[in-house]
C-alpha positions as CSV (number, residue, x, y, z in Angstrom):
1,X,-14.4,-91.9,-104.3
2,X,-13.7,-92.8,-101.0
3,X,-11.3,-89.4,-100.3
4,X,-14.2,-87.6,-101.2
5,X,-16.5,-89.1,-98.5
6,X,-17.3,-87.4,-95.1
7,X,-14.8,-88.6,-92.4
8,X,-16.3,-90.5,-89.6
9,X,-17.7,-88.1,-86.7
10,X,-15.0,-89.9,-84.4
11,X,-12.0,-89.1,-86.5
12,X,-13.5,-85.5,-87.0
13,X,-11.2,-82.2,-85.4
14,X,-13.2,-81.1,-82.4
15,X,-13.0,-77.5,-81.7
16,X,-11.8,-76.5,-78.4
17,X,-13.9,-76.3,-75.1
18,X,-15.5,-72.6,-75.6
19,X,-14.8,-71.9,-79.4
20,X,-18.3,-72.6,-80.1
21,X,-19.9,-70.0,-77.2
22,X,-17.3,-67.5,-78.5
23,X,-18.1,-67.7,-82.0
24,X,-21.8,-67.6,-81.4
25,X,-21.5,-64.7,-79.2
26,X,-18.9,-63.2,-81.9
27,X,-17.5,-59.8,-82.3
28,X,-18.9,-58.3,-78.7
29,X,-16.6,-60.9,-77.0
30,X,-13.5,-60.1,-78.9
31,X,-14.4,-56.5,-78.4
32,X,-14.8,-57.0,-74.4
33,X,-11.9,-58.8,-74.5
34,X,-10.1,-56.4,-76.4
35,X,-11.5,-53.1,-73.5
36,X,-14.2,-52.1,-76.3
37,X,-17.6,-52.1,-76.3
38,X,-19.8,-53.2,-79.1
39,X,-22.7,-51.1,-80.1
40,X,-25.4,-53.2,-79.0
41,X,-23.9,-53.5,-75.0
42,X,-23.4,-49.8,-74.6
43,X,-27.0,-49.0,-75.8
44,X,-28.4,-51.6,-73.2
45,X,-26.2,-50.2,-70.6
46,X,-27.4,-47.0,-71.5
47,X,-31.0,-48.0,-71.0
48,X,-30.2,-49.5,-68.2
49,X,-28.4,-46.4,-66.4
50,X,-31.3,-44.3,-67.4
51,X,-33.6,-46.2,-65.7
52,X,-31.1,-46.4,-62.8
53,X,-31.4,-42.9,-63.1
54,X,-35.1,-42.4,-63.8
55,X,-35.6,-44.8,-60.7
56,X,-33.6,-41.8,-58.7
57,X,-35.4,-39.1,-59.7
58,X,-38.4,-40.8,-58.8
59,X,-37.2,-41.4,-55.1
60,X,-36.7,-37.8,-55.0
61,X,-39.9,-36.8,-55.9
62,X,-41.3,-38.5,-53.8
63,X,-38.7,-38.0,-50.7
64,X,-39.9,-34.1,-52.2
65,X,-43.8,-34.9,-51.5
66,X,-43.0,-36.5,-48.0
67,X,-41.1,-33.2,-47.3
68,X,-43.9,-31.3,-48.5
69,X,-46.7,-32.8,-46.8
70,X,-44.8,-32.8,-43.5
71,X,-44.1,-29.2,-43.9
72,X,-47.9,-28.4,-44.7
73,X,-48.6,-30.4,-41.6
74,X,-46.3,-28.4,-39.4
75,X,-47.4,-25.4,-41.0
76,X,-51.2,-26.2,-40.6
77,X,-50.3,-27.3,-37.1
78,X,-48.8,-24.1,-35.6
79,X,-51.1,-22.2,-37.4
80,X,-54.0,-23.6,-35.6
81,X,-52.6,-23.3,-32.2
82,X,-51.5,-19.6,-33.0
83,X,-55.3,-18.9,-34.1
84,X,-55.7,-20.9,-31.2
85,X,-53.7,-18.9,-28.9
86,X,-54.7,-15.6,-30.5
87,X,-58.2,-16.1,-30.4
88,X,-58.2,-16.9,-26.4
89,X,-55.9,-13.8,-25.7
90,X,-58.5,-11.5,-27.9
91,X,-61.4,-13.0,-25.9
92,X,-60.4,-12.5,-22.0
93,X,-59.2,-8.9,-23.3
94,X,-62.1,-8.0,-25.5
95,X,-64.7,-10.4,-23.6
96,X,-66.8,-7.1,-22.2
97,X,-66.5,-5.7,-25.6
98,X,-67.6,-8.6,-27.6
99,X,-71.0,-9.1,-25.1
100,X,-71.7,-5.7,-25.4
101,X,-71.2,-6.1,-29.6
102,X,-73.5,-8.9,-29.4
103,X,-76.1,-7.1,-27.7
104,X,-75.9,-4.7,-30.0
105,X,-75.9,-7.0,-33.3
106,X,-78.9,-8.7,-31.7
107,X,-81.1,-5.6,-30.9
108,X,-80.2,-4.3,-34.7
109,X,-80.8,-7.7,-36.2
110,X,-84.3,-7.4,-33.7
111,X,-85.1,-3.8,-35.4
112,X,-84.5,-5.3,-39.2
113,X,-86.8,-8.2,-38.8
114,X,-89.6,-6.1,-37.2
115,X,-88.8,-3.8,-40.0
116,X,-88.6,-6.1,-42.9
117,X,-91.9,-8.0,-41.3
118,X,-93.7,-4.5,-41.6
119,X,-92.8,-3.8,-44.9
120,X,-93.8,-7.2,-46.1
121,X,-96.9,-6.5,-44.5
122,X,-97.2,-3.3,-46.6
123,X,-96.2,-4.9,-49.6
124,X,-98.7,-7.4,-48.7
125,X,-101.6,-4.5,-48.2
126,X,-100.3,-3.0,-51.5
127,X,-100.7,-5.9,-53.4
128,X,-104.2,-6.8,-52.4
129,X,-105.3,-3.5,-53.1
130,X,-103.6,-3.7,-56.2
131,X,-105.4,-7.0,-57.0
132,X,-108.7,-5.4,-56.1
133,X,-107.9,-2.9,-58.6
134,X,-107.2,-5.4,-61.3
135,X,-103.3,-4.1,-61.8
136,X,-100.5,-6.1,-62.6
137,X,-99.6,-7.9,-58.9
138,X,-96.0,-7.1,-59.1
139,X,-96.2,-3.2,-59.1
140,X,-93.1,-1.4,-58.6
141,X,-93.5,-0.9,-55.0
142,X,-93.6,-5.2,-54.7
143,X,-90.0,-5.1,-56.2
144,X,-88.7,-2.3,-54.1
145,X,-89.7,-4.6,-50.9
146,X,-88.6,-7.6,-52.6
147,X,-85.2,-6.1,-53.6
148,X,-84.9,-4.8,-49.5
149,X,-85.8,-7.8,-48.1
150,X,-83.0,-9.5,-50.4
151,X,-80.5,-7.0,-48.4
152,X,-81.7,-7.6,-45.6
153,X,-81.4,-11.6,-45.7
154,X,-77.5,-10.7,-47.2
155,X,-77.0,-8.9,-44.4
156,X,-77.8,-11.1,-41.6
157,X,-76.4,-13.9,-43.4
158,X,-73.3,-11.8,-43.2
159,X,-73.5,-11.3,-39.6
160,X,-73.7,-15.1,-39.1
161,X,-70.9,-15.7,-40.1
162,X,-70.5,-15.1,-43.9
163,X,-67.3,-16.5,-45.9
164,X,-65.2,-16.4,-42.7
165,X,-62.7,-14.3,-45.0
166,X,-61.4,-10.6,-45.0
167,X,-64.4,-8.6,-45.8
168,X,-64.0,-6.3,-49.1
169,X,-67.4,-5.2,-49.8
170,X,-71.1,-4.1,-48.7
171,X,-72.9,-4.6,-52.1
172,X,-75.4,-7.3,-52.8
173,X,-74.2,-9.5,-55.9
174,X,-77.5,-10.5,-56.7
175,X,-78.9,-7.1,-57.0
176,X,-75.2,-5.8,-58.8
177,X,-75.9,-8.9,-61.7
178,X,-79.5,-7.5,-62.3
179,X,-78.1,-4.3,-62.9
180,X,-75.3,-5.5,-65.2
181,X,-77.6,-7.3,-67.2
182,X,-79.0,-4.2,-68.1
183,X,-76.5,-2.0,-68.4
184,X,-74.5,-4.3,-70.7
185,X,-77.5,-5.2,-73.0
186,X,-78.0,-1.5,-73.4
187,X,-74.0,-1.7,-74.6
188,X,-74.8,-4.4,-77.0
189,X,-77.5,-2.8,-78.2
190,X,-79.9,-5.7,-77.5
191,X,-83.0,-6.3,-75.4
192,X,-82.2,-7.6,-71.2
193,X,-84.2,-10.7,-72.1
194,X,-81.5,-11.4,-74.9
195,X,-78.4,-10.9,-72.7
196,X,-77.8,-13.8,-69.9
197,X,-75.1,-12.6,-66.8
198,X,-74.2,-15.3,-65.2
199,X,-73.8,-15.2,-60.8
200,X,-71.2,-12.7,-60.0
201,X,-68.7,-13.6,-57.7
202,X,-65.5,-12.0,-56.3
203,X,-62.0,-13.7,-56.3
204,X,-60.6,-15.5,-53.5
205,X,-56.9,-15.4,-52.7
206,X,-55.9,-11.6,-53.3
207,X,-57.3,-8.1,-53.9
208,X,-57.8,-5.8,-51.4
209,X,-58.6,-2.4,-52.8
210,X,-60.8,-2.5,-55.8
211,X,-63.6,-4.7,-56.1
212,X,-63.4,-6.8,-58.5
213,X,-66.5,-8.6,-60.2
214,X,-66.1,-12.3,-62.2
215,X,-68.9,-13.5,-64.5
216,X,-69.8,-14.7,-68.2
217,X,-72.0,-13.1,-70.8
218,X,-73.6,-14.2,-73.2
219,X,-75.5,-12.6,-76.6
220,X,-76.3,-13.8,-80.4
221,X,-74.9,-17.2,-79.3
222,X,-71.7,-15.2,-78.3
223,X,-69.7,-15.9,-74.9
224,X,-67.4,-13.4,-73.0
225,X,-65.7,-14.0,-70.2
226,X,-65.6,-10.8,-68.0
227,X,-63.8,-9.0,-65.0
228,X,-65.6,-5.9,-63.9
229,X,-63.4,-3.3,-61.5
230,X,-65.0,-0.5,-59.4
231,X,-64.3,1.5,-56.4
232,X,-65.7,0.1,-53.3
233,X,-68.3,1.8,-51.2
234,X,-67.9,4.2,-48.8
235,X,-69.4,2.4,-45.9
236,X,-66.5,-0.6,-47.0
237,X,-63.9,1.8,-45.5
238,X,-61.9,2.2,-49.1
239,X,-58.2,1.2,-48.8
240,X,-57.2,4.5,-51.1
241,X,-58.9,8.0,-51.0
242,X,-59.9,8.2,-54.9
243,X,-60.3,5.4,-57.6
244,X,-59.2,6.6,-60.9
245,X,-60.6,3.7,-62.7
246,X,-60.5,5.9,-66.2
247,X,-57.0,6.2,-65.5
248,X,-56.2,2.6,-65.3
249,X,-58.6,2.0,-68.3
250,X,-56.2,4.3,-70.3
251,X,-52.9,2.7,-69.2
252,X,-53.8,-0.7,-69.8
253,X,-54.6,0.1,-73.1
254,X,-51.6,1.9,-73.8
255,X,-48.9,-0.6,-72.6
256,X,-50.9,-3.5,-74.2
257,X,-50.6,-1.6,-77.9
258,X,-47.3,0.3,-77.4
259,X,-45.6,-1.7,-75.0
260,X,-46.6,-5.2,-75.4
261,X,-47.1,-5.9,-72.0
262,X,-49.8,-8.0,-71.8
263,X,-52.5,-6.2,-69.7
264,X,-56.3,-7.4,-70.3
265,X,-58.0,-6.6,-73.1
266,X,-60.4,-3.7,-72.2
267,X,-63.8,-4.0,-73.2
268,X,-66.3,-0.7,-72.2
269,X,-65.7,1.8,-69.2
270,X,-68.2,3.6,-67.7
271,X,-68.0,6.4,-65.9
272,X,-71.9,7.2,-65.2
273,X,-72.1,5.8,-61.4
274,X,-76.0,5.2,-61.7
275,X,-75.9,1.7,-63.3
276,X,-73.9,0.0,-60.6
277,X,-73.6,2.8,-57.6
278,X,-69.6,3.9,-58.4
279,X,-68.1,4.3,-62.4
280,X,-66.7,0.8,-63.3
281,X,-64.8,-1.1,-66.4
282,X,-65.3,-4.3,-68.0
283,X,-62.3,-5.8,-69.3
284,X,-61.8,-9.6,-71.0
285,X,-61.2,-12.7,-68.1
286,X,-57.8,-14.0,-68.9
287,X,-57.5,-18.3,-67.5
288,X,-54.2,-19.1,-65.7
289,X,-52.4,-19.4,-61.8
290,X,-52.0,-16.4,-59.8
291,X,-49.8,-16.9,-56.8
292,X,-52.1,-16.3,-53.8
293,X,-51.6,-13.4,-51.3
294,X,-53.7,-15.8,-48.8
295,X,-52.3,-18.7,-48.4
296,X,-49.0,-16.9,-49.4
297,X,-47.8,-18.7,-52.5
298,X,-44.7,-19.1,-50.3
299,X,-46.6,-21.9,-48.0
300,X,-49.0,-23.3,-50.0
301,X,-49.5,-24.0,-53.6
302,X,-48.3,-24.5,-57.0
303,X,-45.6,-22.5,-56.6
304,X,-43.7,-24.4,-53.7
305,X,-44.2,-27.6,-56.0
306,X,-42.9,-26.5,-58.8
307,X,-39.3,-27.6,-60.3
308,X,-36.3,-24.9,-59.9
309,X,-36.0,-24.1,-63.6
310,X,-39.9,-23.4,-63.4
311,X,-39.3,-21.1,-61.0
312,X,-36.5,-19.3,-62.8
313,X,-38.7,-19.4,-65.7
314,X,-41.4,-17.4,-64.0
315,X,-38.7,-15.0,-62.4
316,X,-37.4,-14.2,-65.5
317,X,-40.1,-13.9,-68.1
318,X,-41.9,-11.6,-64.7
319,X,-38.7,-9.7,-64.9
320,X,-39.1,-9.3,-68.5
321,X,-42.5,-7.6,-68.4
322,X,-41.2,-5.0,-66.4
323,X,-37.9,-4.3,-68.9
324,X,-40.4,-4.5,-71.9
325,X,-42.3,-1.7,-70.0
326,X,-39.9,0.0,-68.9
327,X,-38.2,0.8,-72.3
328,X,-41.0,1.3,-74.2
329,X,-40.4,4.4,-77.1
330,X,-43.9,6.1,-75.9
331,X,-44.7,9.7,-77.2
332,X,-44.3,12.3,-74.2
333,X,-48.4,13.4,-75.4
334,X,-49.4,9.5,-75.0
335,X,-48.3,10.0,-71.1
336,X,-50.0,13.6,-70.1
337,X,-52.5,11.5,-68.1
338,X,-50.0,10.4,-65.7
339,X,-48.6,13.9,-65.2
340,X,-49.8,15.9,-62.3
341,X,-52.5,18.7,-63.3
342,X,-51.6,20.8,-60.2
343,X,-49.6,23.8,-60.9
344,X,-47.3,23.2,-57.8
345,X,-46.6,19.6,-58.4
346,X,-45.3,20.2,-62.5
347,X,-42.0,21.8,-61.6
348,X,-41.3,18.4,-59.1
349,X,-38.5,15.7,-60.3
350,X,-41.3,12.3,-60.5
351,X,-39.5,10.4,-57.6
352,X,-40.3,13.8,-55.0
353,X,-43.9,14.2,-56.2
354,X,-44.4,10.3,-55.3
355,X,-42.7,10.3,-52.3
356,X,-45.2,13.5,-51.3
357,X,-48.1,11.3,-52.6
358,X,-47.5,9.2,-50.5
359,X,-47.1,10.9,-47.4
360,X,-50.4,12.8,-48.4
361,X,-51.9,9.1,-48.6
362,X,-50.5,8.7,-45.1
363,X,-52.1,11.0,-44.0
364,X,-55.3,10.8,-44.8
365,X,-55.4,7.3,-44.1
366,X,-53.8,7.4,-40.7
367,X,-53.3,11.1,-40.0
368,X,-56.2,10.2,-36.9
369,X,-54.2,8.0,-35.4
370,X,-50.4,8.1,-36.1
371,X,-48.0,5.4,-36.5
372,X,-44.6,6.5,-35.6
373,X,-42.9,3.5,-37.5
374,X,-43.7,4.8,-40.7
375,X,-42.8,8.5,-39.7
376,X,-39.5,7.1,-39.0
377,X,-39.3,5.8,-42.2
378,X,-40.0,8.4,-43.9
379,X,-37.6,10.6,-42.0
380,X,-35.0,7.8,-43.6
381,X,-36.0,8.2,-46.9
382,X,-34.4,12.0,-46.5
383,X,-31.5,10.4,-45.5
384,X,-31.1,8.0,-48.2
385,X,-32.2,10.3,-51.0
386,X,-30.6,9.4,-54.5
387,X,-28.1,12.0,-55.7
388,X,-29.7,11.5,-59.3
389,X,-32.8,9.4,-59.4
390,X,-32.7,9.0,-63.4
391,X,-35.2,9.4,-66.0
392,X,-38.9,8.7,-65.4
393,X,-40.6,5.8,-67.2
394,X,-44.2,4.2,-66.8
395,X,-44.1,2.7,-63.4
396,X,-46.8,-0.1,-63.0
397,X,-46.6,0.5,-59.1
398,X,-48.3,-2.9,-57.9
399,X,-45.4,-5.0,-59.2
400,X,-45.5,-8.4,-58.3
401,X,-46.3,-12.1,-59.0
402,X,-49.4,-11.7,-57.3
403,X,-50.9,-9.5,-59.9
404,X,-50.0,-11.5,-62.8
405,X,-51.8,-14.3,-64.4
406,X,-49.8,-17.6,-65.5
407,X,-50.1,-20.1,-67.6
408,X,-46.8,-22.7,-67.7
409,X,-45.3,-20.4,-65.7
410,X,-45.6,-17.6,-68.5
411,X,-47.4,-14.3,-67.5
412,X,-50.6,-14.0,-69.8
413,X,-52.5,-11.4,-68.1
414,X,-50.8,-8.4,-65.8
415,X,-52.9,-6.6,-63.7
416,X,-53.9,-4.1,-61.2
417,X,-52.6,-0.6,-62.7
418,X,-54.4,1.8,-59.7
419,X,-51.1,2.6,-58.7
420,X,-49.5,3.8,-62.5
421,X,-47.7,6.4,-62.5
422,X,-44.4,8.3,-63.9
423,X,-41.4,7.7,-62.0
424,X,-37.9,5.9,-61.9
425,X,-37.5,2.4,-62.9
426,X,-36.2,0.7,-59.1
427,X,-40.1,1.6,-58.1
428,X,-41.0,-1.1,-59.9
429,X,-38.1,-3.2,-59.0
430,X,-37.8,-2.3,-55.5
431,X,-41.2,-3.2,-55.1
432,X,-41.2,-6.4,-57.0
433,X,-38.3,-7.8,-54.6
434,X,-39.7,-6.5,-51.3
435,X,-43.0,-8.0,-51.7
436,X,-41.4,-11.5,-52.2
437,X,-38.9,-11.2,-49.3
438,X,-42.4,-10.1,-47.1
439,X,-44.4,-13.5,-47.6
440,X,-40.8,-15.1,-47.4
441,X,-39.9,-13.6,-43.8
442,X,-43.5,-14.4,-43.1
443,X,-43.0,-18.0,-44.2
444,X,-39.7,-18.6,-42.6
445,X,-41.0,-17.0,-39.5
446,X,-43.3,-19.9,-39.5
447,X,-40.8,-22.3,-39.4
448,X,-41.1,-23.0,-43.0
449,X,-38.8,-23.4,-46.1
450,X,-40.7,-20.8,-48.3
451,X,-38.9,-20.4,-51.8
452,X,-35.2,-18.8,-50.4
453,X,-33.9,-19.3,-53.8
454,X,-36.6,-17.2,-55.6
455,X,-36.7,-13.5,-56.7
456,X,-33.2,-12.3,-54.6
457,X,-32.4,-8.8,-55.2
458,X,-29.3,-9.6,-56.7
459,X,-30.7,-12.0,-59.6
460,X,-33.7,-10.0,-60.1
461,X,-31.5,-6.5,-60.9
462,X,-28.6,-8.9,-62.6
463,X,-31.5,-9.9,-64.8
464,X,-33.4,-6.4,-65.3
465,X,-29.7,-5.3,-66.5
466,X,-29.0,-7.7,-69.1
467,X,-32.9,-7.3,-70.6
468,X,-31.9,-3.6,-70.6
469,X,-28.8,-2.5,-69.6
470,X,-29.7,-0.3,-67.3
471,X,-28.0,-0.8,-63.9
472,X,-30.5,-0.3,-60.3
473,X,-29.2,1.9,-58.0
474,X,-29.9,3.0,-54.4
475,X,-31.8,-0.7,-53.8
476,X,-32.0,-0.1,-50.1
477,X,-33.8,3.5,-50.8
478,X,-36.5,1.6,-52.9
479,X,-36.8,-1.4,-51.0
480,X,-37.0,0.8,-47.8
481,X,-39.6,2.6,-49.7
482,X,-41.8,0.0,-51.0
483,X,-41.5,-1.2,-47.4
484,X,-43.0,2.1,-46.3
485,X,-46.0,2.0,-49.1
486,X,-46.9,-1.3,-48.0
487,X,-46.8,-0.5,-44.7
488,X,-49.4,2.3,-45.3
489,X,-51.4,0.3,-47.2
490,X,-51.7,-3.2,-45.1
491,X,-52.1,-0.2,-41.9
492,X,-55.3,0.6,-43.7
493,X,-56.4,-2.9,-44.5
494,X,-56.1,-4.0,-40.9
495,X,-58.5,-0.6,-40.0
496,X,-61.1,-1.7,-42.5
497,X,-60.7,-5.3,-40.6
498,X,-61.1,-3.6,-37.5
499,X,-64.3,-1.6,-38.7
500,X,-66.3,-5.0,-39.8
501,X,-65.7,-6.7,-36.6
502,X,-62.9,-9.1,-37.8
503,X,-59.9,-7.7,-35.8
504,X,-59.3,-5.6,-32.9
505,X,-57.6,-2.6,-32.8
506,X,-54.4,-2.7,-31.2
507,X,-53.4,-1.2,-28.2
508,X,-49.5,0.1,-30.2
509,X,-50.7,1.8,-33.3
510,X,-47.3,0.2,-35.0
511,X,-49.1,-2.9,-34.9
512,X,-51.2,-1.8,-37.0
513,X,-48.1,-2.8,-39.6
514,X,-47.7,-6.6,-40.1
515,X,-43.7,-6.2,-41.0
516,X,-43.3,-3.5,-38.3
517,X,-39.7,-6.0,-37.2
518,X,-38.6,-5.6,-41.0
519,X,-39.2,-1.6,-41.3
520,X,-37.3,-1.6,-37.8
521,X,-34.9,-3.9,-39.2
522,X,-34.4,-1.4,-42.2
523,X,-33.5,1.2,-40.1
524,X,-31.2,0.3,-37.7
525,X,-29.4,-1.9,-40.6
526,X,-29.7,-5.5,-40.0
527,X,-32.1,-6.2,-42.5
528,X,-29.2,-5.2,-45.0
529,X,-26.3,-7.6,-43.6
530,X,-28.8,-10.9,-43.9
């Protein structure tokens, strides 16, 4: 038996130095030996590159958000010291002006108190003769004084200083939700004391033309979230000479259900101006981002922090809302409200009768005082004239980012259809790319980075062609054009400015034009070669 015993541990074969490390470590180190790499090491130094790599990206970011706050700094920095600098020029030129405004405010401000202090005191009088008579205390008459002296207090608050923004309306919210609350509960067909409005208020950022009311409602345990549009009021200087709110009641409507552009959903127009002082609409509030007009979503904002392939995301699927408009199959009956009624104006080819709108617009908004950059630009439209302009589609004619509502950087809501009409398709995209390029000269003007890689003419019609095949022609015509409309327009907003004390009026009447240098730019070429 003793062959079949275990040899002593001295006379045992020891292994070599290392065989026991390599067979516990195994196949990985014959693999690594061999130039391959086992399973189990690549995965790790997989993980461990993609951390490498996540570890990057974060250094970016953040190297991004330095960047980003630096730039906001600079940006709030040379702001201030233009306001600054601004602000002192305007005083020692308009100091005699500005005392002599004061006065003025002061003696009318005077005249309101002693007014409103005398009908108190009527309403006062009223009342205890009222009393005596044992009638209800709050007679009609008690409202009408309370409903002035609300007015008044709105207007001297305004005077003092009020939101320290561009002024877009005279009306008194509180007085405007009263009167929507009955208005609308005669729409529902319920009692005022079952419908609840809440505070109106007006949006901050954009909108210049129509005003634009925001508030909730609320009936049988139901809750709407409403926008109301209606034309200002005369004494609020209107930007355009008529507001043909039926109109854009119509065409949102129609390119909502025949086009699937996705305009608000209307609720109720009214065209009876005695509820709320001008006709108005009611359409359903839509949540989401709207790149600002003020601060220009080019300085400031989501925008600018968003990721590049965000931003091509927006640029296309924006792009795609004009292409899904522009091709819609809509009946030639379904568009005889955006044909001209006059006589003289149906034998025109659509791009001639806007262009003459236009210029009509012109001058009734500055035919007072004219402004000989814009004549020159319409003299160069003449010159630039399209040999064949191409068949007319539904133009949106406000087409840009700013009148769109996102939501992960997908349009949800488009907006702002005043300007609708029939006409070739580079309107719309002449329009969409100037606009850009004017807060982005604006921005870089600043000193700032602005988004330079966002909604170029070239990608913006190399995109519109492959959504419809169409190719844009004659860009510089349109771009020189929308140009021009927003010249007239903007000209008009600085006059209402002017009229509520909030700007004064400039001694060149082309400053009246913020992008005068890129209109001058258009004509003599340069803008073209950058």
């Amino acid at each position: 038996m003793s062959h079949l015993q275990e040899p002593h541990e001295s006379t045992r074969p020891r292994p070599q130095e290392g065989m026991h490390d390599r067979h516990r470590q195994g196949t990985p180190e014959r693999h690594r030996e061999d130039g391959r790499d086992h399973p189990e090491y690549a995965q790790q130094r997989e993980r461990e590159r993609e951390r490498e790599r996540e570890r990057e990206r974060e250094r970016e970011r953040e190297e991004a958000r330095e960047r980003h706050q630096d730039t906001q700094t600079r940006y709030r920095e040379s702001a201030r010291e233009h306001r600054k600098g601004t602000r002192e020029r305007q005083e020692d030129a308009h100091a005699p002006r500005e005392a002599a405004r004061d006065r003025q405010r002061e003696t009318e401000r005077d005249r309101r108190r002693e007014g409103a202090s005398e009908r108190r005191r009527e309403g006062a009088s009223e009342r205890h003769r009222d009393d005596t008579r044992h009638q209800h205390p709050e007679s009609p008459r008690h409202h009408q004084d309370d409903a002035r002296g609300r007015q008044e207090r709105a207007r001297e608050g305004e005077e003092k200083g009020g939101s320290g923004g561009m002024r877009t309306s005279t009306r008194d919210l509180g007085e405007l939700r009263r009167r929507m609350r009955g208005w609308l509960a005669g729409r529902v067909g319920r009692a005022p004391g079952a419908v609840v409005v809440s505070e109106l208020s007006a949006p901050s950022g954009n909108g210049l033309s129509s005003e634009t009311l925001i508030f909730d409602s609320e009936w049988d345990g139901r809750r709407v979230g409403c926008v109301a549009r209606m034309a200002p009021a005369e004494d609020a200087v209107p930007v355009f000479p008529e507001y043909d709110l039926r109109k854009q009641y119509d065409v949102m409507r129609l390119v909502r259900e025949r086009a699937g552009v996705p305009a608000p959903r209307t609720l109720w127009y009214e065209p009876d101006p005695a509820h709320l002082g001008s006709p108005f609409f009611v359409m359903e509030r839509e949540e989401g981002l709207v790149p600002r007009d003020v601060m220009p979503y080019t300085i400031d904002g989501w925008l600018v922090e968003a990721a590049p392939h965000e931003l091509e995301r927006l640029q296309r699927l924006t792009v795609e809302v004009l292409a899904r408009l522009h091709d819609a199959p809509f009946a030639p009956e379904e568009l005889e409200f955006l044909r001209p009624s006059s006589a003289e104006s149906a034998g025109e080819c659509a791009l001639r009768r806007h262009v003459e709108d236009q210029r009509a617009y012109y001058e009734w908004a500055h035919g007072e005082r004219r402004i000989p950059v814009l004549e020159a630009a319409f003299a160069a439209l003449e010159d630039l004239w399209p040999d064949d302009p191409g068949p007319d589609v539904v133009s949106w004619g406000d087409a840009r980012i700013g009148n769109v509502i996102y939501r992960e950087f997908r349009p949800v809501a488009v907006l702002d259809w005043e300007m609708a009409s029939l006409g070739p398709r580079e309107i719309d995209l002449g329009w969409m790319i100037f606009l850009h390029r004017f807060f982005q000269d604006l921005t870089e003007g600043l000193g700032l980075p602005g988004l330079p890689g966002f909604m170029r003419r070239a990608d913006v019609c190399a995109q519109y062609r492959s959504l419809t095949g169409h190719e844009p022609r004659h860009m510089r015509f349109y771009e020189l054009y929308a140009a021009l409309r927003h010249g007239i327009i903007m000209a008009r907003v600085w006059q209402r400015r002017i009229h509520f004390g909030e700007q004064p009026m400039p001694d060149d009447p082309d400053d009246l034009v913020m992008h005068r240098a890129t209109i001058e730019a258009m004509l003599d070429g340069s803008y073209w070669r950058r």
